[in-house]
Structures are given as C-alpha cells and as structure tokens.
C-alpha positions as CSV (number, residue, x, y, z in Angstrom):
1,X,59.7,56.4,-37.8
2,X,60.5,58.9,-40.7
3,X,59.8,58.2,-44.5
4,X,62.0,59.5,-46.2
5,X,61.7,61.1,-50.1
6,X,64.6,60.8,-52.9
7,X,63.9,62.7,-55.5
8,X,66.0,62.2,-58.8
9,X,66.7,65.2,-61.4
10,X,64.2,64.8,-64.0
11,X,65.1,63.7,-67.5
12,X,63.0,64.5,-70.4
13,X,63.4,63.2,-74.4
14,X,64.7,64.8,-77.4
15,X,61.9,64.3,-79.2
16,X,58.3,66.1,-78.2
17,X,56.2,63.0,-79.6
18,X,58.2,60.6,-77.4
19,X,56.9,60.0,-73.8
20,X,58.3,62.3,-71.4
21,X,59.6,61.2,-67.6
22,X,59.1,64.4,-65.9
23,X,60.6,62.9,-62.6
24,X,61.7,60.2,-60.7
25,X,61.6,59.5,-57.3
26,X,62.4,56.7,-54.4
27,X,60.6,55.8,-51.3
28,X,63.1,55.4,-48.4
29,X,62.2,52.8,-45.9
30,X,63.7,53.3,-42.7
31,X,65.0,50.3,-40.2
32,X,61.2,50.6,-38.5
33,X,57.5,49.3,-40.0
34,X,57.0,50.2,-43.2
35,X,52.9,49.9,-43.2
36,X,51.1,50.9,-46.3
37,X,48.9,54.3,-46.1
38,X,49.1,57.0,-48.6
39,X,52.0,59.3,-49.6
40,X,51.9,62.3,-51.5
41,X,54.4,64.4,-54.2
42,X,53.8,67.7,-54.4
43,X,53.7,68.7,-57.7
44,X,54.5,72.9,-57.3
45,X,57.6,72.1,-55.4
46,X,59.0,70.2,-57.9
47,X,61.6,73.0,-59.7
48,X,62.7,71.8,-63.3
49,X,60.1,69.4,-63.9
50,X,57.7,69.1,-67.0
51,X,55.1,68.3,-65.3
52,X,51.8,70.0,-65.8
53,X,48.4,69.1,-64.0
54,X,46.4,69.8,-66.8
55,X,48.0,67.3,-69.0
56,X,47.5,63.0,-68.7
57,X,50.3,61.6,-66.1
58,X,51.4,58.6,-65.1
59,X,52.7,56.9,-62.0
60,X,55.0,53.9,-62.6
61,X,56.9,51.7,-60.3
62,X,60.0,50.3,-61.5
63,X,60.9,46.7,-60.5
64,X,63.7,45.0,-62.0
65,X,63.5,47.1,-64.9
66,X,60.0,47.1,-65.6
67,X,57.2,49.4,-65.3
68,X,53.9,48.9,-63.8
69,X,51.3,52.0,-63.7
70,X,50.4,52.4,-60.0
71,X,46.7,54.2,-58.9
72,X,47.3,57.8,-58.0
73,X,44.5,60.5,-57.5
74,X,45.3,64.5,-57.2
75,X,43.7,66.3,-54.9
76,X,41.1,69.3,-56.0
77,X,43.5,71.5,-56.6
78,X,45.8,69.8,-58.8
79,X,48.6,70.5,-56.6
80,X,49.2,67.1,-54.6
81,X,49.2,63.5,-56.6
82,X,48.2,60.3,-53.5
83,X,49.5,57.3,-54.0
84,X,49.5,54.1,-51.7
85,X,52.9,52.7,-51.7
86,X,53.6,48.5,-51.5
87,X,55.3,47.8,-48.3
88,X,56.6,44.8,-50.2
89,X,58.1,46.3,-53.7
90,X,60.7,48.3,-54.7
91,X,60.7,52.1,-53.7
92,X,61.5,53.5,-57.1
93,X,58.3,55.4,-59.2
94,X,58.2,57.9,-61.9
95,X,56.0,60.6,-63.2
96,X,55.7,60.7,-66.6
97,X,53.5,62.4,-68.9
98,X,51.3,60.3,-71.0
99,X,47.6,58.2,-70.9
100,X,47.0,55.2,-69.5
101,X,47.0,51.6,-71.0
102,X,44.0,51.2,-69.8
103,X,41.1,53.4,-67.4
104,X,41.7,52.1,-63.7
105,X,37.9,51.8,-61.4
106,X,37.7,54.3,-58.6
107,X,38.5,51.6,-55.6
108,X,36.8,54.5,-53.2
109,X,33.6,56.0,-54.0
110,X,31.1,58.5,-52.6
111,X,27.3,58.3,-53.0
112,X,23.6,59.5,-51.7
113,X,21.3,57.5,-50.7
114,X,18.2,58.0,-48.3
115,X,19.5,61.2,-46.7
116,X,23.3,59.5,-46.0
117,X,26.0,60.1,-47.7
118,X,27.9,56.3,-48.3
119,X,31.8,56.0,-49.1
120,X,32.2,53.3,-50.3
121,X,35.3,51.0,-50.3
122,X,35.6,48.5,-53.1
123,X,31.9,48.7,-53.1
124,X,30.6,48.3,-49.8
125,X,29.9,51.3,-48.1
126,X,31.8,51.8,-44.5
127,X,31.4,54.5,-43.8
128,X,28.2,56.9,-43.7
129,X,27.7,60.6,-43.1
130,X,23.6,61.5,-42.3
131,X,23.2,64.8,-43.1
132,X,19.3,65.1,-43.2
133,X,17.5,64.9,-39.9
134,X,17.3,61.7,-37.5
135,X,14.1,61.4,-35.4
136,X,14.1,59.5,-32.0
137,X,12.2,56.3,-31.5
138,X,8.2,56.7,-31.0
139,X,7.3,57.4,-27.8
140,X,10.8,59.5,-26.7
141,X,11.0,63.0,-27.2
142,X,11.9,64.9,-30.6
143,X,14.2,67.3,-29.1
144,X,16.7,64.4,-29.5
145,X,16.2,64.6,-33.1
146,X,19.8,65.1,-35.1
147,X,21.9,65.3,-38.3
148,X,25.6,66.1,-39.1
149,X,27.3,62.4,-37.5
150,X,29.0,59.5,-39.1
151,X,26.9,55.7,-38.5
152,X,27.5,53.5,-39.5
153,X,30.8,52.5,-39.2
154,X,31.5,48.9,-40.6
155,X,34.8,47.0,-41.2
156,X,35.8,45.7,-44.4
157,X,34.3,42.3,-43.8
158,X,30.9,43.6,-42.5
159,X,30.8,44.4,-38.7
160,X,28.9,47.7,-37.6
161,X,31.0,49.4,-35.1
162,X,29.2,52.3,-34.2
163,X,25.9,53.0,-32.7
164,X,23.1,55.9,-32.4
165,X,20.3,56.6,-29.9
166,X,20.9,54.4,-27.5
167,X,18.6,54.1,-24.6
168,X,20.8,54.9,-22.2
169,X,22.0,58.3,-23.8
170,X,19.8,59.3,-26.4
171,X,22.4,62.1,-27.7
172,X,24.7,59.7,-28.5
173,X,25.4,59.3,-32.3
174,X,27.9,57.3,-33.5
175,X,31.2,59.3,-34.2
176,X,30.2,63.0,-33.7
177,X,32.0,65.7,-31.8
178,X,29.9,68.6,-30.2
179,X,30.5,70.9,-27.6
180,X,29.4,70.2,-23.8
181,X,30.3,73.3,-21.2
182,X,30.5,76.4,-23.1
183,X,29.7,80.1,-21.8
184,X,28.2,82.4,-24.1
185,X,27.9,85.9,-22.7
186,X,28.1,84.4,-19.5
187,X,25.5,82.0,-20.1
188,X,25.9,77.9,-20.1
189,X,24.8,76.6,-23.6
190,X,25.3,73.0,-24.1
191,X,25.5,71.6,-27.2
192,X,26.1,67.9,-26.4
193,X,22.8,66.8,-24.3
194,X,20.0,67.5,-26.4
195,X,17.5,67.4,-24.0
196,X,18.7,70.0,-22.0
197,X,17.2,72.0,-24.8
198,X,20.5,74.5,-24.9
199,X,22.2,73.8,-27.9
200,X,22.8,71.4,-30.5
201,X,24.8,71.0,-34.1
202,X,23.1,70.2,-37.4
203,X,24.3,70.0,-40.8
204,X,23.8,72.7,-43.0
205,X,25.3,72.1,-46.6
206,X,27.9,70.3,-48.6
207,X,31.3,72.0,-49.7
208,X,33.5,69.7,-51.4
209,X,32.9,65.9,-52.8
210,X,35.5,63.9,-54.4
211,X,36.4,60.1,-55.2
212,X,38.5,58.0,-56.8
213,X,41.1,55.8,-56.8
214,X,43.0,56.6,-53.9
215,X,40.4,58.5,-51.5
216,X,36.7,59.5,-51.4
217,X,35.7,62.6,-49.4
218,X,33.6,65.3,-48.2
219,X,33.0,68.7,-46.5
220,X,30.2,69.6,-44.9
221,X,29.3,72.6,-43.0
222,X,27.8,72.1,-39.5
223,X,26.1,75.0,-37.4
224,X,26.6,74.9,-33.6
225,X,23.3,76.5,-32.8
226,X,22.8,78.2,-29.4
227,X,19.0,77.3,-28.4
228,X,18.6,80.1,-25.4
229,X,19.0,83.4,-26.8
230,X,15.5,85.2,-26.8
231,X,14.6,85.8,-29.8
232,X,15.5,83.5,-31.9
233,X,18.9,80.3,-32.0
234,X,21.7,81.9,-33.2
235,X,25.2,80.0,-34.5
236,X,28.2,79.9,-32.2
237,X,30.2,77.9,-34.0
238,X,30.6,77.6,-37.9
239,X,32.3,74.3,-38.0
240,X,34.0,72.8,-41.7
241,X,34.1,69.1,-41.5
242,X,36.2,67.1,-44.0
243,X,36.2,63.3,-43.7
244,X,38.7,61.8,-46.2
245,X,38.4,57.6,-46.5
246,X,41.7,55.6,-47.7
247,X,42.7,52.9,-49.9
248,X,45.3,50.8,-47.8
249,X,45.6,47.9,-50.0
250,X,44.2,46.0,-47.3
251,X,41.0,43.4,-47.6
252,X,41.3,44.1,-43.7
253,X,42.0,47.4,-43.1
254,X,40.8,50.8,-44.2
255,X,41.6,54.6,-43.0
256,X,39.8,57.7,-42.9
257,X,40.7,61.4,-41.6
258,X,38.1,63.4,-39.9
259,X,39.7,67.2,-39.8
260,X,37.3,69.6,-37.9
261,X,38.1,73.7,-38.5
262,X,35.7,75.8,-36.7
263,X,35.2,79.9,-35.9
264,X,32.8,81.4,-33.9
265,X,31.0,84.8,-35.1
266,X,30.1,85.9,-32.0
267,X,30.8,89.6,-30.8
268,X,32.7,87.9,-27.8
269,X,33.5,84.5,-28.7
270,X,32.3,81.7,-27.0
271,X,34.4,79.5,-24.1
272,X,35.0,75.7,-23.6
273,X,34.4,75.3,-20.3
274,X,37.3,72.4,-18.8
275,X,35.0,69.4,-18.8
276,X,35.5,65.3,-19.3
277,X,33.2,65.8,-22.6
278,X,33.1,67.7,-25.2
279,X,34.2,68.5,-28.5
280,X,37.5,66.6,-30.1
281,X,36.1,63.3,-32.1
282,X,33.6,61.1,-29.7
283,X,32.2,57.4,-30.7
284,X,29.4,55.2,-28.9
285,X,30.2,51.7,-29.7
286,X,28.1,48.9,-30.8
287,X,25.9,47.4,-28.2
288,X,27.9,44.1,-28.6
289,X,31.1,44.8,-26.6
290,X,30.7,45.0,-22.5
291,X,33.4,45.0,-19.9
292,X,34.2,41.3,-20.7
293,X,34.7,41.8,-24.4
294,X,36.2,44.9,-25.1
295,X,39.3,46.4,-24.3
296,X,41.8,49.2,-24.7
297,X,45.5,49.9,-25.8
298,X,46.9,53.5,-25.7
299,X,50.3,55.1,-27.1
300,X,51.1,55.2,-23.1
301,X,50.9,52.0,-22.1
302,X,47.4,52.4,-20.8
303,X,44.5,50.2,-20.8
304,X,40.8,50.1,-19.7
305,X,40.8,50.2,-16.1
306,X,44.0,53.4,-16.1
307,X,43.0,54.9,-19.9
308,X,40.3,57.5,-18.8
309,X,41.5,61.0,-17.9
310,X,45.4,60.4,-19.4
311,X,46.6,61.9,-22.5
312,X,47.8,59.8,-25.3
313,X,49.1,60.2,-29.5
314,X,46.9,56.8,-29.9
315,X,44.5,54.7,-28.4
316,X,43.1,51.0,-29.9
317,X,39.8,50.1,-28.9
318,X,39.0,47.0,-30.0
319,X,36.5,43.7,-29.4
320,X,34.7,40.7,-29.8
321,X,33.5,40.2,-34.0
322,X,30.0,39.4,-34.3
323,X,30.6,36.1,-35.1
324,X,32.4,35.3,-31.8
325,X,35.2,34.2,-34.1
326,X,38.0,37.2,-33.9
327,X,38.2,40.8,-33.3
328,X,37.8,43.8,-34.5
329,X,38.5,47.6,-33.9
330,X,39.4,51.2,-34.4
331,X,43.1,52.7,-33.8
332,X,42.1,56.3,-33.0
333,X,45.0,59.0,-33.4
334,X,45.8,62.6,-32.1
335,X,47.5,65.4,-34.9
336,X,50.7,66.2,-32.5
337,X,49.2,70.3,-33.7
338,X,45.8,69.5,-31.7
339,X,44.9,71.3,-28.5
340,X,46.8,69.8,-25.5
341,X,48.2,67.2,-27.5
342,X,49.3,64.3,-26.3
343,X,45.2,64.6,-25.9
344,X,43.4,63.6,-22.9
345,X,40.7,61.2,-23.5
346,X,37.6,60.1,-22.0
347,X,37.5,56.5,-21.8
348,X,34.1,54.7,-19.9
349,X,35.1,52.3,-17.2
350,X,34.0,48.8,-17.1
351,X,31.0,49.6,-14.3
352,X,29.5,52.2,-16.8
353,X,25.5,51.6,-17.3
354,X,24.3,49.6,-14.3
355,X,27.7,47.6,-15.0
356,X,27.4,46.3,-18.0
357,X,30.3,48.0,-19.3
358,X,29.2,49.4,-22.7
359,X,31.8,51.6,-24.6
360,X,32.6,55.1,-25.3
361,X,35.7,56.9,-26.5
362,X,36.5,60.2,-27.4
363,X,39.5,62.6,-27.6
364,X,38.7,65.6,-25.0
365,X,41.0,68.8,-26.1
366,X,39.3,70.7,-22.8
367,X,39.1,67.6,-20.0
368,X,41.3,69.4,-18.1
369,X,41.9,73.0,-18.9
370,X,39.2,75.8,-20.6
371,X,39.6,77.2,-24.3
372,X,38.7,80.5,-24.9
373,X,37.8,80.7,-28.9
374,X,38.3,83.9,-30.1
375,X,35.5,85.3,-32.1
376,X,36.1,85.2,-36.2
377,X,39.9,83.2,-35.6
378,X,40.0,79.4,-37.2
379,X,40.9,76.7,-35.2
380,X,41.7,73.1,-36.3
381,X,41.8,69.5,-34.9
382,X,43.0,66.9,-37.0
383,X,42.2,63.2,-36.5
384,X,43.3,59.5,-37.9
385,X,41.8,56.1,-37.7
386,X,42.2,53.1,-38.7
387,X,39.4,50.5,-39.0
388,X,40.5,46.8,-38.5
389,X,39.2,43.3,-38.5
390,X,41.7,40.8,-37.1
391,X,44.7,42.3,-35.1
392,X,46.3,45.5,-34.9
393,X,49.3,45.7,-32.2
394,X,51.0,48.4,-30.7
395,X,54.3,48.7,-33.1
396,X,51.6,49.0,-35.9
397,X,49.9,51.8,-33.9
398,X,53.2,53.4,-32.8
399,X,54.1,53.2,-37.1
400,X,50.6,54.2,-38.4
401,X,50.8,57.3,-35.7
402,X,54.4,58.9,-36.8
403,X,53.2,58.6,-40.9
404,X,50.5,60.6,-39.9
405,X,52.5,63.4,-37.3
406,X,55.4,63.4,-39.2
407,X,54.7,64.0,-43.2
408,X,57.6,62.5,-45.6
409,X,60.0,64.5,-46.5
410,X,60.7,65.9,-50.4
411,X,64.3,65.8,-50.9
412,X,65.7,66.6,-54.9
413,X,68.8,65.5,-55.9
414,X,70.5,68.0,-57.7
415,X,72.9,67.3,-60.8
C-alpha cells in the first residue's frame, strides 16, 4: 500500500492583513486500507510557499466547503508538521498562516514521576521509561539491579502488558534491548544476563523531550558498560534511544517508535557474536498469558509453534484481557533498513518454563549471522508497534507495516 501526496500550487491574497493559504494539499487513498497513523509535510521542500515556521499556522481540512482546524505538532526543528489524517473524511487540507480559534490540549504528554518517565495518552500514562536504578526483590542478588527499559506497557483501557524481574529470568525487563554474545578484544562480555557479572546497560542522561498534540517523546542516552576490563568498566557501546508515542484517533489503539542508534568508541570495535538473543527490541510479557492463552501472527504466515528462528516485516502477539472478556496485544514491526531485515525473531515455544508457556518476543538482527560494529561508525534500528485492545488482523498489520517502510510521497503540482 502506498499513500500518496497531492500537493496544489499555493495561493496567497492581495492584501497582507488578509489570511494567507500558503498551500494546499490532498491525501490520496489508494484501493488498500487506509488506517489512521500519522503523516507528515515537510515544510523546507515546499518551493514557492509562504510558509514560515516561526510564524502561527494552521492546518484545515476542507469538507464540502468548510474548514475545520485539524491538530498538527512540528517536530523540534521546525522542519516537519505531524498530523493524523481521518480514514473516514475527505483528503483535502491546507496550511495557512494565522492563530487558532481557539488553544487545542496536548492529547499526548510526557512527565516525571518517581524515577519514570510517564507518556501519557489522553491522560493515562501507557507507557513508562525508568531511568533511575531498579533493585531486585529482597533476598536475590543486586547485581540484577537495572535502569534504561520501558514497564509498564498498558493499553488504552488499562491492561499491563509487560513485565520485569521475573523469577524465572531476573534480567528480564519489560521492553529492553541489550546485547548477549559480544567479543571485546577477544574477550566474551555479555550484556544481557546480569548475573554473569560481564556487562550490563544503564541510563545515563536525557537528550530531547517533547509533547503535544500529535506525539510525546524522548531521548535518552544509554551506556553499554563492559564489567571485565581490570581496572575499571569501560563503555562499548554509546547507544541514543528515541521512543516517540502516537495519537491514532483510536480509544483502542495507540502507537509508539522505539529507534535505537548506537557507536562503539572502542580502539577495535566490539562484535555481535550470531546468537538467538541479543540486541534488536526484546519484551517479557505479563505473567497472565501461557501456552493456552496466547498466541502469535507473523507477516509470513507463521504462528507460535513455526514463528521462532524465521524472519518476518511483522509479528502480532496477542492474548487473553485481564478480565477474561477479549484480547489484547502488541503488532511489533521491522524498518525494511534494519540489519537482516525481513528480521529473524526469537519467539518462546509453548513448553518454555517447566511448560507453562510464558511469553517472550524479540526481533534478533544477529540470530543467525555475526555483526562486526566498527569502532566510532553509527548504526541504526528502527522499530514500530502498535498497542491494541480488541482485534487487530493481519490486513491491518500488512497496512500498518507498508505506512511505516514506505513514507508518503510529496508530489507539487505545478501551474
């Protein structure tokens, strides 16, 4: 599926005290899906235009001749203006400059409280990113202790998705995404299981923060610290984490981007040893679903029993809703510029844990062949989910997946 941009020529008034349009511009829906998620104009490439980022702007969508102002939010550079289209309106909007009739609320929010940070989404917090330290249950030992990982992660109508420390695996913390096999200097550090005392990853500082309308987000810095070296840890990896959450539109849907860009600033690098963890974006599920209650849905046709060890663009994961009365779940999908994309996965069986069939999922950019990170070079891997209540199919997935691969295109209309 390909959305399609139509851009008009811009018009502008005679006189400068009238309202200006500084461009029009129509959303193409193709034969397929149209699902709602955001879009974005970018306002440098449009030639001719008045438009300027430092002056008030409004987004209208025309419908039989009238004009309604539609929530937008610009990015931090004041380059790219977000916008959720409705699947069900007309695809015709204009920028023009001017104020608002009125001051719109920020639907999607960001806030600290307790050592998390909270976005929130129509004022319930979904999802949360702990950035100060997290200490293991009395009695267990502290070198599990951890920061730098997203829990909870909650649907819009309340359910907690994700889960930390469990007994079981102790290094497991919601959504996070270290490193297992590594060699440095022809050592094994592993970052993944703490209590192998090797390595682990911890937050170090905030970047970026932003909210608003459209989308909340965040940057943080994350250290990969190598635990064996004799003097003292050193960082391996320098790891930029930006989690963006989305307005859909939805009462039963939300969306949020997890980007990871990472360098290491070792004299020779550091290398990913081919293993069935490690790295990519991992997530221990709640305690609730088991092999009877969960299941699983990839882009390939693939389900629990034959997902583990394939490569996919998408995989659902979905299960029972703590009140026993529906389902809920996470579409989790794979940048088409990531590692060894289509991406192989690791997906738990249902005889995991003594049989009990608890659930883990992660995208696995080295399950089946090593990466050699160069020292001081930035790589990337971009991710996409969506976080559900009720039912998300496959030709939802299959629609939600090529928005995200395949950007709209901008195409002016000239005169």
């Amino acid at each position: 599926m390909r959305i399609v941009f139509l851009f008009l020529y811009l018009i502008t008034s005679v006189s400068c005290s009238e309202k200006k349009v500084a461009y029009r511009f129509q959303v193409i829906k193709d034969d397929g899906i149209f699902i709602s998620q955001p879009l974005s104009v970018n306002l440098k490439e449009i030639k001719g235009a008045t438009i300027a980022a430092e002056k008030p702007i409004l987004l209208i969508q025309e419908n039989d001749g009238k004009g309604q102002q539609v929530p937008f939010q610009m990015d931090s550079d004041k380059n790219m203006l977000w916008f959720v289209p409705d699947p069900e309106a007309a695809g015709l909007y204009r920028i023009e400059n001017g104020l608002p009739d009125e001051k719109m609320d920020d639907v999607i929010s960001e806030r600290e409280d307790n050592g998390n940070l909270e976005l929130t989404y129509r004022d319930t917090p979904v999802l949360s990113y702990r950035y100060e330290m997290t200490y293991p249950p009395e009695g267990v030992d502290s070198v599990y202790k951890k920061s730098g990982y997203i829990h909870p992660v909650i649907t819009s109508k309340g359910d907690t998705l994700s889960r930390i420390q469990p007994p079981d695996h102790y290094h497991h913390y919601g959504i996070w995404g270290p490193w297992t096999h590594t060699q440095i200097d022809s050592q094994q550090v592993d970052f993944w299981n703490l209590g192998d005392r090797k390595g682990t990853v911890l937050f170090k500082e905030f970047k970026d923060k932003n909210n608003g309308e459209i989308f909340a987000s965040f940057t943080a810095a994350q250290e990969h610290i190598d635990l064996l070296t004799q003097e003292e840890p050193q960082v391996a990896l320098n790891e930029n984490l930006e989690v963006k959450l989305w307005d859909l539109n939805r009462d039963d849907r939300y969306m949020f981007d997890y980007n990871s860009s990472f360098s290491s600033p070792l004299k020779e690098g550091i290398l990913f040893e081919a293993y069935r963890y490690g790295g990519g974006i991992g997530m221990r599920f709640t305690e609730r679903w088991k092999a009877d209650n969960c299941k699983v849905l990839t882009s390939e046709g693939d389900e629990r029993l034959t997902a583990d060890g394939t490569n996919a663009r998408w995989c659902i994961v979905s299960g029972a809703s703590a009140d026993g009365e529906g389902t809920s779940g996470i579409l989790f999908m794979s940048h088409p510029e990531n590692r060894m994309h289509p991406e192989p996965m690791r997906v738990w069986p249902v005889d995991a844990n003594g049989g009990r069939g608890d659930m883990f999922f992660e995208f696995c950019p080295i399950r089946h062949e090593e990466w050699q990170i160069e020292p001081n070079k930035e790589y990337e891997l971009k991710y996409r989910m969506v976080v559900f209540d009720g039912e998300l199919n496959a030709e939802e997935a299959e629609a939600y997946w090529q928005s995200f691969a395949h950007p709209p295109e901008i195409q002016p209309i000239q005169n």
